[in-house]
TORPAVO-114831 format. One record per residue (C-alpha): chain; x, y, z. Coordinates in Angstrom, 2 decimals. Example, Ala and Ser with C-alpha at 12.3 -4.5 7.8 and 13.67 -1.06 7.14 Angstrom:
BEGIN
 kette       X       Y       Z
     A   12.30   -4.50    7.80
     A   13.67   -1.06    7.14
***
This chain:
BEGIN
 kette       X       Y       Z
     A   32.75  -40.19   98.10
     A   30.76  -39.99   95.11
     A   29.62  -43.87   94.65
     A   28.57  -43.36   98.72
     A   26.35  -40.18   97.90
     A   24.86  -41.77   94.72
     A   24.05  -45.31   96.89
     A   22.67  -43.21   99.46
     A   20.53  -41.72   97.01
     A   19.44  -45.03   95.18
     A   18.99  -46.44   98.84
     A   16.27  -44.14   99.30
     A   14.33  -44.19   96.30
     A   14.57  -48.13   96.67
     A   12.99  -47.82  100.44
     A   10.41  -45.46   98.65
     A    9.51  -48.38   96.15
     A    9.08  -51.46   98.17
     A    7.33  -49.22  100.69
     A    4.83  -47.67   98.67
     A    4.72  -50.45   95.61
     A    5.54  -53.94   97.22
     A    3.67  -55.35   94.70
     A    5.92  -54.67   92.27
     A    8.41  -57.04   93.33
     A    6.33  -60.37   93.68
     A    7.56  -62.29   91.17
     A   11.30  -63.78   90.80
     A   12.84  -61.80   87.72
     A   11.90  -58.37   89.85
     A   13.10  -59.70   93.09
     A   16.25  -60.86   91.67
     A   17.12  -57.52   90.14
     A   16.58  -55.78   93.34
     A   19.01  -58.06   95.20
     A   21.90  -57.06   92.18
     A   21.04  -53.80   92.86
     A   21.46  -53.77   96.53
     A   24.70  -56.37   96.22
     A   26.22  -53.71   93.99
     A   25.36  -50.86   96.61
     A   26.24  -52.46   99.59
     A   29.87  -52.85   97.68
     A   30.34  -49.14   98.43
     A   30.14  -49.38  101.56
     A   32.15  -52.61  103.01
     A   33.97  -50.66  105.96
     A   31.14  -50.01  108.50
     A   28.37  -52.07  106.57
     A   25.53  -49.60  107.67
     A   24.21  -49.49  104.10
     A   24.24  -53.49  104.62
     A   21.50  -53.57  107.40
     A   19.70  -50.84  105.67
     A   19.02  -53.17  102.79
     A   18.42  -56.32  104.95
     A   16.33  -54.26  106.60
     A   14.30  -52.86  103.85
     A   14.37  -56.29  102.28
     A   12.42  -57.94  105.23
     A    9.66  -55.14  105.33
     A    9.26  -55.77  101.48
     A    9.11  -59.72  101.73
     A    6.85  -59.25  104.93
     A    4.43  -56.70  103.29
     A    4.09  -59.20  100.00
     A    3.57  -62.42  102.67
     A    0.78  -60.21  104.55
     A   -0.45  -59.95  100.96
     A   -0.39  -63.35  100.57
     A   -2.17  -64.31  103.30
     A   -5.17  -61.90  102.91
     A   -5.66  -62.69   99.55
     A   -5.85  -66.45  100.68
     A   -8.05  -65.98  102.93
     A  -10.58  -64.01  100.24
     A  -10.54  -66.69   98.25
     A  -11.64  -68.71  100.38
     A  -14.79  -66.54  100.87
     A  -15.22  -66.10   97.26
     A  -16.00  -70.06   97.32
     A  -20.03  -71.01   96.07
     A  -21.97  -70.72   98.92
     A  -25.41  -73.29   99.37
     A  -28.80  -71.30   99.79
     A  -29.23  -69.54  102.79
     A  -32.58  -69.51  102.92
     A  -32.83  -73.38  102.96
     A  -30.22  -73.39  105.54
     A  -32.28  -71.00  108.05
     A  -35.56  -73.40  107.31
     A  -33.78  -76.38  108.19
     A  -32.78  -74.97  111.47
     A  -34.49  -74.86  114.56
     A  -35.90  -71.57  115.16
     A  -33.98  -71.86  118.76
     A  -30.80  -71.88  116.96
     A  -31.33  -69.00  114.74
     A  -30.30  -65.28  116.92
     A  -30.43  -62.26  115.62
     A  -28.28  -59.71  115.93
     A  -29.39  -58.28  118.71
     A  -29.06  -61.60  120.64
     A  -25.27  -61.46  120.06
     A  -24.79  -57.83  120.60
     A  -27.25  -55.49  121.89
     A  -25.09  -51.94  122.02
     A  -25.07  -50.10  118.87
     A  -21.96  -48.42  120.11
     A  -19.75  -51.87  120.55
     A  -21.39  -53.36  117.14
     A  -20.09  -49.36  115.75
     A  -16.48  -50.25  117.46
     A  -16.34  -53.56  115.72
     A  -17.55  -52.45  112.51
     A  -14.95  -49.78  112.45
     A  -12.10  -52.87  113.25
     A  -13.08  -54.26  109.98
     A  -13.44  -51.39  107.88
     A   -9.75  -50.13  109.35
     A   -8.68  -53.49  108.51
     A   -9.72  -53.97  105.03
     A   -8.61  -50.15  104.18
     A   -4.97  -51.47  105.49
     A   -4.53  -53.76  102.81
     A   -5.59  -51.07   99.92
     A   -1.80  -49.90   98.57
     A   -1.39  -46.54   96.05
     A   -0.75  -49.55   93.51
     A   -4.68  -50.73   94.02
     A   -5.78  -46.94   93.09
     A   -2.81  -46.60   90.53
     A   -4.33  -49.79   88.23
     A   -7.93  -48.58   88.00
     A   -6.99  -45.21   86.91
     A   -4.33  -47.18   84.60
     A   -6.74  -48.88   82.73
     A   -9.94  -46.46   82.82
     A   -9.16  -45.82   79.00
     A   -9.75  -49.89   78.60
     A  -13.18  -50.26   80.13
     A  -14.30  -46.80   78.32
     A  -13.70  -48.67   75.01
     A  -15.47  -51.58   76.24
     A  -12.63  -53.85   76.41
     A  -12.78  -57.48   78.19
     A  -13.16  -56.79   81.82
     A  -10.96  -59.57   82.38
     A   -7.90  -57.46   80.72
     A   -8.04  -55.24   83.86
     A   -5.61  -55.97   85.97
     A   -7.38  -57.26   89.30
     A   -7.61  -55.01   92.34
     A   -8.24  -57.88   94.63
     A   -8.14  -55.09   98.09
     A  -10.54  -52.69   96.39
     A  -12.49  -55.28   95.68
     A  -12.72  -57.00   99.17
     A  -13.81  -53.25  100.17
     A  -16.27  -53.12   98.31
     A  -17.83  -56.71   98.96
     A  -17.68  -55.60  102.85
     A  -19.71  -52.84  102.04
     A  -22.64  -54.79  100.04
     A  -22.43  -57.64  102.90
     A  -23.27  -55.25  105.58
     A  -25.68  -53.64  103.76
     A  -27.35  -57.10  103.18
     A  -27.10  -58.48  106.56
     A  -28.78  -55.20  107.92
     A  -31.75  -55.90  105.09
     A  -32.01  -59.18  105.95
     A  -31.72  -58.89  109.77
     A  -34.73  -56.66  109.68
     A  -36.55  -57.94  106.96
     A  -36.35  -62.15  108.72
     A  -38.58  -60.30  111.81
     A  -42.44  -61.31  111.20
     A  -44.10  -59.27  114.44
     A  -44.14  -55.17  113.50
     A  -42.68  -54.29  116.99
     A  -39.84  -56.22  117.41
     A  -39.03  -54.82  113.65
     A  -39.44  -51.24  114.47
     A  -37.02  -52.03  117.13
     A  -34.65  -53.70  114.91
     A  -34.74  -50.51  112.61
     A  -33.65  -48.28  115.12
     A  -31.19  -50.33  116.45
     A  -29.39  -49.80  113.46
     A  -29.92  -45.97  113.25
     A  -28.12  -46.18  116.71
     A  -25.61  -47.82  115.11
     A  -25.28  -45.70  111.95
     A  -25.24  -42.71  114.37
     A  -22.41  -44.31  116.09
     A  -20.39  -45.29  113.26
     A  -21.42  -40.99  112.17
     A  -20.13  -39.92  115.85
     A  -16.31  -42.27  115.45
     A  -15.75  -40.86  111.69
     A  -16.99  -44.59  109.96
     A  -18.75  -43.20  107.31
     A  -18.58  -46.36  105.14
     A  -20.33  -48.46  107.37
     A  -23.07  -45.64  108.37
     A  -23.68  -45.35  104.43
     A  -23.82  -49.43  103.71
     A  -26.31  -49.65  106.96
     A  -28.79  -46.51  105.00
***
């Protein structure tokens, strides 16, 4: 009766870890410890086996959070590739071919919606663990250490990049307009949409566009 209260116990601080700290278990020597753990616990509890599913269970969220992980941090790296000059790009193009963004969507309330999607969906990938390692190593960059000693915070960091990339592509989409009028109308297209993004709680986005 005791070794069932005690696994019950250590089943739920377990569930607690690999919920709230996946990351802690991506490499093999972690991963392999957990599984002894949870082959000793589910020992305790041969008869019914409902401590069994509770660890396969647990151990699919954890190996599905770290492959969600995975993917996303893929994917940034792809975007962190060298990019050619934009600005020789746009000349070689034929000024047909070049829209703006009011060609592609002219609601400042949709363009507020969709904005909001990717803000919601690169604040999903932030963990505690992303927050935990900057304060973790504050006392390293206040004596100047190597920045590359900090442990990287890929999800912050994709955060923050979407926040400097809107704020350029609102720059640039109304600084590319020559004629005065269609610019004024450019600018307060995007005050619509910063007062949209105000109005659905997106205050990230309504900053990066002021």
């Amino acid at each position: 009766a005791k070794l069932k209260s005690f696994a019950a116990k250590i089943i739920q601080l377990l569930k607690e870890w690999t919920e709230t700290f996946p990351y802690d278990f991506q490499d093999e020597k972690s991963m392999k410890e957990l599984k002894e753990i949870a082959h000793r616990i589910t020992q305790c509890d041969e008869e019914n086996g409902t401590v069994k599913k509770i660890i396969s269970q647990m151990t699919q969220n954890l190996l599905m959070a770290l492959s969600a992980r995975s993917q996303f941090q893929e994917i940034r790296e792809k975007f962190r590739q060298p990019v050619t000059d934009k600005g020789t790009i746009l000349k070689t193009k034929p000024q047909s071919t070049q829209k703006d963004i009011l060609s592609v969507c002219c609601d400042p309330l949709i363009l507020a919606q969709q904005l909001t999607y990717i803000e919601l969906e690169r604040v999903s990938n932030i963990y505690p663990e992303d927050l935990m390692q900057i304060v973790s190593h504050m006392d390293s960059l206040d004596n100047h250490k190597c920045r590359s000693d900090v442990t990287k915070t890929y999800n912050l960091e994709a955060y923050d990049n979407w926040f400097n990339c809107l704020s350029m592509l609102v720059a640039t989409e109304i600084c590319r307009i020559v004629k005065k009028k269609q610019r004024t109308r450019m600018v307060e297209f995007f005050i619509d949409v910063a007062r949209e993004c105000f109005n659905i709680g997106n205050f990230n986005s309504m900053m990066a566009i002021i």
